[in-house]
C-alpha positions in Angstrom: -26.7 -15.0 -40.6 -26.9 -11.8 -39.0 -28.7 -9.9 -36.3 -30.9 -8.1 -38.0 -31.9 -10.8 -40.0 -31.8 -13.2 -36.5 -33.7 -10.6 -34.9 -36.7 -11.1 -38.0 -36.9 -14.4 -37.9 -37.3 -14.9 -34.5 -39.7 -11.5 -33.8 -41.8 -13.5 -36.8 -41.4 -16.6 -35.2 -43.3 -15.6 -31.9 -45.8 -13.7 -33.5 -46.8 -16.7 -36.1 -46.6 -18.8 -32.4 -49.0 -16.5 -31.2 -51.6 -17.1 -34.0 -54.1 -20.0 -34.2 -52.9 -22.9 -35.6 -55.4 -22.5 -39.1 -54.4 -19.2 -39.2 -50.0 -19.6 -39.2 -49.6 -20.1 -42.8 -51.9 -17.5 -44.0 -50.0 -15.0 -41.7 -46.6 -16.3 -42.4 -47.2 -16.0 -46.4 -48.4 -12.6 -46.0 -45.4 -11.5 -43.4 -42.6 -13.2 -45.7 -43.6 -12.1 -48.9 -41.3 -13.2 -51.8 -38.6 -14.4 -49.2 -38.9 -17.5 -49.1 -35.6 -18.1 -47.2 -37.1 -16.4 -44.5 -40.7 -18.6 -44.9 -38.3 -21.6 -44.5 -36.4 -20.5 -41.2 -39.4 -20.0 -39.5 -40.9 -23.0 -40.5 -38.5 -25.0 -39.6 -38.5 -23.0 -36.3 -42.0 -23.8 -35.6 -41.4 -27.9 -36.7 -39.0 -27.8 -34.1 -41.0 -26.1 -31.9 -43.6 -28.7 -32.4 -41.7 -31.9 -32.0 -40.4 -30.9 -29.1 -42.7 -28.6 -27.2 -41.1 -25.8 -24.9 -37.5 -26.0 -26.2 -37.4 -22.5 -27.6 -39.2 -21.3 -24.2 -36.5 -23.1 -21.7 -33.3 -20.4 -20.2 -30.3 -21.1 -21.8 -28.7 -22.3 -18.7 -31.4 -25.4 -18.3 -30.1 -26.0 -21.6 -26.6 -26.1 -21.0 -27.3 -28.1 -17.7 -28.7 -30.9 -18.9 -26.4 -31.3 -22.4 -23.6 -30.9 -19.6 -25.1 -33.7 -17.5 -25.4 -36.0 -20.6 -21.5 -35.0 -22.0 -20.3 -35.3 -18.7 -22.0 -39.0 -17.9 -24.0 -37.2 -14.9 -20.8 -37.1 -12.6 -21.5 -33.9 -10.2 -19.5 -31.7 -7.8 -18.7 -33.6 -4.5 -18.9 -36.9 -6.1 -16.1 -39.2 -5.2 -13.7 -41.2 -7.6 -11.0 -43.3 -5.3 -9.5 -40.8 -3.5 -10.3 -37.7 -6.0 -13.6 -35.3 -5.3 -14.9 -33.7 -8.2 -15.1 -30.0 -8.2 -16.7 -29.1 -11.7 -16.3 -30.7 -15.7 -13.8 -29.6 -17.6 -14.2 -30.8 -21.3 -15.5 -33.7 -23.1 -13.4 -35.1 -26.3 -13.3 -38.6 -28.1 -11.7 -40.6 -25.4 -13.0 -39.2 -22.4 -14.4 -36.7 -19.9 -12.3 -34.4 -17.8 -13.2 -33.1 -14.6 -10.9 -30.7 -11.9 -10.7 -32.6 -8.9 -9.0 -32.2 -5.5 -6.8 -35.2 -4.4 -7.8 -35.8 -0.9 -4.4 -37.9 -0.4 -2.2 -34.7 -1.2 -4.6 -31.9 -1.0 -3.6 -30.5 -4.7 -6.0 -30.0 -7.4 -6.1 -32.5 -10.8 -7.0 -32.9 -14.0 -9.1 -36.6 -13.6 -10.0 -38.4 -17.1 -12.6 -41.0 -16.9 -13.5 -43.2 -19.6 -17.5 -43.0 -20.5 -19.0 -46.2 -19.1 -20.4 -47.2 -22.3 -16.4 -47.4 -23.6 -15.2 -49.1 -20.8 -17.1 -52.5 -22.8 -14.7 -52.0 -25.6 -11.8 -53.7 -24.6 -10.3 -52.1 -27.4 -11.4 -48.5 -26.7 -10.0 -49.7 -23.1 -6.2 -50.6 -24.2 -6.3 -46.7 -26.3 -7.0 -45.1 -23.2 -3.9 -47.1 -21.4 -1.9 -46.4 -24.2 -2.5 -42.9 -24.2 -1.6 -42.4 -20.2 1.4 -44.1 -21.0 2.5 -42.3 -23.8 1.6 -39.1 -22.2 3.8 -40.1 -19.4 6.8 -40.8 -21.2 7.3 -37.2 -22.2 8.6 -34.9 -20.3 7.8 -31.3 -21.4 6.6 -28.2 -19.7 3.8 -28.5 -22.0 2.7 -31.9 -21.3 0.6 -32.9 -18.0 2.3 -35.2 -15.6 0.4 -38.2 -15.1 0.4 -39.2 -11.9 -2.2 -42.2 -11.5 -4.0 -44.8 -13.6 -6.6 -47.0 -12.1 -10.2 -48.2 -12.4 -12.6 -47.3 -9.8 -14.7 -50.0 -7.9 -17.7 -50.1 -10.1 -15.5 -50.2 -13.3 -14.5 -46.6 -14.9 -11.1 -46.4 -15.7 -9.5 -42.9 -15.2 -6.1 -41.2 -15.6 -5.1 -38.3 -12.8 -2.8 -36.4 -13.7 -1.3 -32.3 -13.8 -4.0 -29.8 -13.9 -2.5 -27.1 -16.7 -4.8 -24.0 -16.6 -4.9 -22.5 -19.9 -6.7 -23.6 -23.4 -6.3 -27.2 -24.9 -4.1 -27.5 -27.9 
């Protein structure tokens, strides 16, 4: 999709918003004419719109903040994790969520992967996350994080500290 045609749809989507309910398909029939592709985007604009309420009206960044706080499993800046504080997430993937972190023993900045609570019950899911600290620290590349701990805090999340490599994930 383009702008322009972004740029329709969502101009027509506000003003069929701003008509009374018995009123929306009458307008929208009229202001789409024979595109029908058009009729069904902002349709399915205003369903969404609907079932949820203020979605489309929320900023962007309350948006981002709370899928953030669901991918990240609510962990937050200043939080501590053994002897690691959490300074911001990093990225989320299939085995875990990874957060920089300042190690408060050595005063250098990490790389700390936690396992999602809801993982750490699959004792399976549990040995995968083991096996991948210890494969990842059985290579030795310039190109490879160092790991330098593996553990499992007090109330039960396993994580893996290890090299903080600034750049973009392979």
């Amino acid at each position: 999709m383009n702008a322009d045609r972004w740029q329709t749809i969502d101009r027509l989507f506000h003003s069929t918003l701003s008509c009374a309910q018995e009123k929306r398909a009458g307008f929208l029939s009229q202001a789409c004419g024979d595109d029908e592709a058009l009729r069904v985007e902002v349709e399915s604009l205003l369903r969404a719109h609907e079932q949820d309420g203020s979605f489309l009206d929320l900023p962007a960044y309350e948006v981002a903040a709370d899928f953030l706080a669901d991918a990240f499993g609510g962990l937050f800046a200043g939080q501590q994790i053994g002897p690691y504080k959490i300074i911001s997430p990093l990225a989320a993937g299939g085995m875990g969520e990874v957060y920089l972190a300042q190690d408060s023993r050595l005063g250098r900045k990490i790389a700390l992967k936690l396992l999602p609570p809801d993982f750490a019950k699959d004792q399976h899911r549990v040995r995968r996350f083991a096996q991948e600290a210890r494969a990842a620290s059985a290579l030795n590349h310039p190109n490879v994080c160092v790991i330098h701990e593996v553990g499992k805090t007090t109330d039960g999340r396993h994580f893996i500290a290890m090299e903080l490599i600034e750049g973009i994930t392979l």
